[in-house]
C-alpha positions as CSV (number, residue, x, y, z in Angstrom):
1,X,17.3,31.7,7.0
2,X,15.1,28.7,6.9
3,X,11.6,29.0,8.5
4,X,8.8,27.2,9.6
5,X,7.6,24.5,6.7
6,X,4.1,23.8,8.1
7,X,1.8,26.2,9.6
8,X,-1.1,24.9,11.6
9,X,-4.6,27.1,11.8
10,X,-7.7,26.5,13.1
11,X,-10.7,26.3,11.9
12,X,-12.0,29.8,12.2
13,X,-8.0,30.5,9.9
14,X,-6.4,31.3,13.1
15,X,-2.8,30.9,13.3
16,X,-2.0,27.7,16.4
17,X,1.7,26.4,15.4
18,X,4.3,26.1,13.0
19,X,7.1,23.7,12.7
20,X,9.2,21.7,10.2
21,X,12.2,24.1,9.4
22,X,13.9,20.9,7.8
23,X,11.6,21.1,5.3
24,X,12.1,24.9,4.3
25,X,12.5,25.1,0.3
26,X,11.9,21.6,-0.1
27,X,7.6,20.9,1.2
28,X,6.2,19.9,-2.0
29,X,2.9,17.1,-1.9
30,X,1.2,17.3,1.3
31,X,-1.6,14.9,2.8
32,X,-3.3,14.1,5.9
33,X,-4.4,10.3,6.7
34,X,-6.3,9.3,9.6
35,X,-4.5,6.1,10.8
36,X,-6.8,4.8,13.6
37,X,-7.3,7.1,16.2
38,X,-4.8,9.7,15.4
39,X,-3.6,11.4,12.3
40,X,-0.6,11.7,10.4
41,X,0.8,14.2,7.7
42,X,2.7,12.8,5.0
43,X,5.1,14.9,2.7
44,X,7.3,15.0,-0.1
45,X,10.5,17.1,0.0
46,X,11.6,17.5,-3.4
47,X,15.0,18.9,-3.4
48,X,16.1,17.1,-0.2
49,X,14.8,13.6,-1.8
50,X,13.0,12.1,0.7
51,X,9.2,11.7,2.2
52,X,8.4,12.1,5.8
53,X,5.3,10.9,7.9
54,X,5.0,12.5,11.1
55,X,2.4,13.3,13.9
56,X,-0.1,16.9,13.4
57,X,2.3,18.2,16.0
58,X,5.8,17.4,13.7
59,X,7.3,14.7,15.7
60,X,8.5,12.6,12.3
61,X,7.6,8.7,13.0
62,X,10.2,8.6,9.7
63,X,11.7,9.7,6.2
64,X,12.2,7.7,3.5
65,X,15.2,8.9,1.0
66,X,15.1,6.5,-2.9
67,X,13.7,2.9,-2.6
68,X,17.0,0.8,-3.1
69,X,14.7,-1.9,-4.1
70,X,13.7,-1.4,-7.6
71,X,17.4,-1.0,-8.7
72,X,16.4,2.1,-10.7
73,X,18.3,4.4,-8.7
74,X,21.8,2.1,-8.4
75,X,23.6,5.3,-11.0
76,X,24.6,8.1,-8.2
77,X,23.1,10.5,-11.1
78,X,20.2,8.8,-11.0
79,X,17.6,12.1,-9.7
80,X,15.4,11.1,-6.7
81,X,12.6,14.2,-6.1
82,X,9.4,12.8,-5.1
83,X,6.5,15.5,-5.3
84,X,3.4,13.8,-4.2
85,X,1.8,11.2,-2.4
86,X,-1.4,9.4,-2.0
87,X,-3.3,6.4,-0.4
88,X,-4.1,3.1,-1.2
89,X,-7.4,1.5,-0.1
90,X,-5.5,-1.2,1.9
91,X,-3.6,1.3,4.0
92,X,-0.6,2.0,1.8
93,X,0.5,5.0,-0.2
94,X,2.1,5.8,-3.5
95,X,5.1,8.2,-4.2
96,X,5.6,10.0,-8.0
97,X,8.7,10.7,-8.1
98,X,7.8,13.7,-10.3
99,X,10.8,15.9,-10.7
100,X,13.1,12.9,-10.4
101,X,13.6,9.9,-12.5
102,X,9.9,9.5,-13.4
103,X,8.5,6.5,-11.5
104,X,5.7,5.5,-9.4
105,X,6.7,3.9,-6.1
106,X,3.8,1.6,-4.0
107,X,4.5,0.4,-0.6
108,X,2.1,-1.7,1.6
109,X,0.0,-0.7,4.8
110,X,3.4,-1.4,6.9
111,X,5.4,1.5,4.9
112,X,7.5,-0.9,3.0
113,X,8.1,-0.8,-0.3
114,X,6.3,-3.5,-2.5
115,X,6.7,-2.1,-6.5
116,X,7.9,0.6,-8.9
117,X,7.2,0.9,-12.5
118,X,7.2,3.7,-15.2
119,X,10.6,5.6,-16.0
120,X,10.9,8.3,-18.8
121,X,8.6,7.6,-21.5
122,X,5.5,8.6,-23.4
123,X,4.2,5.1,-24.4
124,X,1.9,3.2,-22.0
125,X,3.0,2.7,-18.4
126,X,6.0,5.5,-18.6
127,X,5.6,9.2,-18.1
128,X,7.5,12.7,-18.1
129,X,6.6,14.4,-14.9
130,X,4.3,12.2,-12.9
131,X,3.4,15.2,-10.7
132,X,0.7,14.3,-8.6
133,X,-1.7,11.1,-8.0
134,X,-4.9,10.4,-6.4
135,X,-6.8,7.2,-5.9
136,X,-9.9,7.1,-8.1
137,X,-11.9,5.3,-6.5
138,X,-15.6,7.3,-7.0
139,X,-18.9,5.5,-6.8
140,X,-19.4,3.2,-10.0
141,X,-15.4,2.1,-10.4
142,X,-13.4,-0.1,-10.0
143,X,-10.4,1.4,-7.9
144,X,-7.5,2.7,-9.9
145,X,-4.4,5.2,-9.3
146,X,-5.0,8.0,-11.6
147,X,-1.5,9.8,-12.3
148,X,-1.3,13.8,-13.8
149,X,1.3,12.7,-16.4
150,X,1.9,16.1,-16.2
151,X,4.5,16.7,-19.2
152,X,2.8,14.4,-21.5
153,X,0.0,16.7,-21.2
154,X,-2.6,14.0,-19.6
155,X,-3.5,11.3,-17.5
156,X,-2.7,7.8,-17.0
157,X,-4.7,5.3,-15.4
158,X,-3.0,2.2,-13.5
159,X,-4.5,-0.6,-11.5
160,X,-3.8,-0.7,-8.0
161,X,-0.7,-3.0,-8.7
162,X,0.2,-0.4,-11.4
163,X,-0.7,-2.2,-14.6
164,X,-1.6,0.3,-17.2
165,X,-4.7,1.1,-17.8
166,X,-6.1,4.3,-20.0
167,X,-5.5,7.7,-20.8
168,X,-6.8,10.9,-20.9
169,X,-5.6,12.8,-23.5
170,X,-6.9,17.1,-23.6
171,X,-5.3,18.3,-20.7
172,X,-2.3,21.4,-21.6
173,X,-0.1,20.6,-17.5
174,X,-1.8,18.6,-15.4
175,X,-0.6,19.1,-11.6
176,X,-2.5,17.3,-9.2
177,X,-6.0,15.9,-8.2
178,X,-8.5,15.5,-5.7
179,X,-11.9,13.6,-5.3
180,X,-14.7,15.0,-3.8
181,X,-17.9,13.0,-4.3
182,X,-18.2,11.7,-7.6
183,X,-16.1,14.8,-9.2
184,X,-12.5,14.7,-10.3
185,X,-10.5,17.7,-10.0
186,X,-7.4,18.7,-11.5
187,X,-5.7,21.7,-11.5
188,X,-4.0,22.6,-15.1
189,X,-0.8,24.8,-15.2
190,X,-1.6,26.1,-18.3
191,X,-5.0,27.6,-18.0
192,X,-6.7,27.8,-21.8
């Protein structure tokens, strides 16, 4: 029987609402933006293939199933299963399409879609598992998408536009991160 997705509590960790039954098995990547004066969660339903944006109370303002624009998707095998987003500086987000077909997809401040690059790879630019990004943007750089390239066992760093960058090479499963300050944090699936 499908339940309740989302669960709201308040500060003190007591229990307000629930809602979001259409998401039940599926609520993967979760985040909260402030978009002027209200706030909307966005999340990535991995086995349904799609994301949603909706208000804090669950009214959905819309879902996104694959970007037809990239063309990587045009083969009905073709796996769409995004598991995370994140947002850009300007207002726009980013989708990794971790469980899927392995790509990064960027749309603009207006929620339409603007690039996609990666795909199945280990070189530079392509990735097995792009789990979960963040924006890196922490005092003393330059802004840049960092991506838990989670079954090459690292990360990859892109510019905004998605232009490779770096990596960082040491990590076993990387699964997701998080700025707070000036510190990084990523969780690693396979704890040393």
């Amino acid at each position: 029987t499908p339940v309740d997705a989302i669960a709201v509590f308040d500060p003190k960790g007591r229990f307000v609402r629930s809602w979001g039954k259409q998401y039940h098995t599926a609520g993967h990547g979760i985040d909260v933006r402030k978009e002027g004066n209200e706030e909307f969660l966005y999340l990535s339903c991995i086995s349904k293939g799609f994301i949603v944006k909706s208000t804090l109370k669950g009214e959905e303002v819309w879902v996104k199933k694959r970007p037809a624009e990239p063309g990587v998707y045009d083969d009905p095998k073709a796996i769409y299963s995004p598991t995370n987003i994140c947002f850009a500086p300007d207002g726009g987000f980013y989708v990794g399409d971790g469980y899927g077909s392995h790509y990064i997809h960027q749309y603009d401040k207006d929620d339409k879609w603007v690039r996609t690059w990666g795909g199945l790879g280990s070189e530079p630019g392509k990735m097995k598992t792009p789990h979960g990004q963040w924006l890196d943007n922490r005092p003393g750089r330059k802004p840049s998408l960092v991506v838990c390239d989670r079954a090459n066992s690292r990360l990859q760093y892109f510019t905004l536009d998605g232009k490779h960058i770096e990596f960082v090479q040491g990590l076993s499963f990387p699964a997701d991160i998080d700025i707070q300050g000036d510190v990084m944090l990523c969780p690693d699936l396979h704890a040393r």
